[in-house]
N, C-alpha and C positions, 0 to 999 in steps of 0.2 A: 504494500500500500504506500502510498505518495499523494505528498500534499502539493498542491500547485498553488503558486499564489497570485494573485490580481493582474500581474503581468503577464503571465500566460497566455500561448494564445491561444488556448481553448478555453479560455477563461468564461469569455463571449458567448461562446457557441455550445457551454454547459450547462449557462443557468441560463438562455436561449429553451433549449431541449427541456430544462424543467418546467418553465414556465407553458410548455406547449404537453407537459403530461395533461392524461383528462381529469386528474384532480386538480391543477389548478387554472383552469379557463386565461390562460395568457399571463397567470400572476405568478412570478418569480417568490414573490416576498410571503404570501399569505398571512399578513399579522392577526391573529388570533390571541386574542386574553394575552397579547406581550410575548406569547412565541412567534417564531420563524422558521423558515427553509434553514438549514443549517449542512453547510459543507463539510463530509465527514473524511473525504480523500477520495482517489484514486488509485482505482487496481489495471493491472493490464489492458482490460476490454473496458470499464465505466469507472463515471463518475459517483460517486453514493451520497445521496442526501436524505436528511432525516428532518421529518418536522413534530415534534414532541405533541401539540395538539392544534391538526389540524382543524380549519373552520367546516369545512363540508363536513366530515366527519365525524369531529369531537374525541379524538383520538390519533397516537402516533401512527405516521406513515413515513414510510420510506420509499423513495427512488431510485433508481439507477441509470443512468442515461449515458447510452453507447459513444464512444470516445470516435471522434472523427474517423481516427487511424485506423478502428475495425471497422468502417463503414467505406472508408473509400479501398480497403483492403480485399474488401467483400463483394464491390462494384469492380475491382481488376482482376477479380480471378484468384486473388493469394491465399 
């Protein structure tokens, strides 16, 4: 696991992809009761994000959202 930080450039394009989960309708942030999306790292293939309590549901969720590298890997055949 590896943490990426703000300069990354998949920075953009991670909490992009979360904000387009169908749990959260375009919102990266979802503040609920003072929680948030929370950046927990990166593995190999995704990014992992956790939101302690989410608004739709009232309850923790977690994310994962596929890392560029396996998706343009996956579009050339590797």
């Amino acid at each position: 696991m590896e943490f990426l930080d703000a300069i990354h450039p998949e920075w953009q394009h991670m909490w992009a992809g979360l904000a387009d989960d169908r749990l959260n309708a375009g919102d990266a942030i979802c503040l609920h009761q003072g929680k948030c999306w929370e950046y927990m790292g990166s593995s190999e293939d995704h990014h992992h994000f956790r939101h302690p309590l989410h608004p739709l549901t009232d309850k923790p969720e977690y994310v994962y959202v596929e890392r560029r590298r396996v998706a343009v890997g996956w579009a050339c055949g590797s």
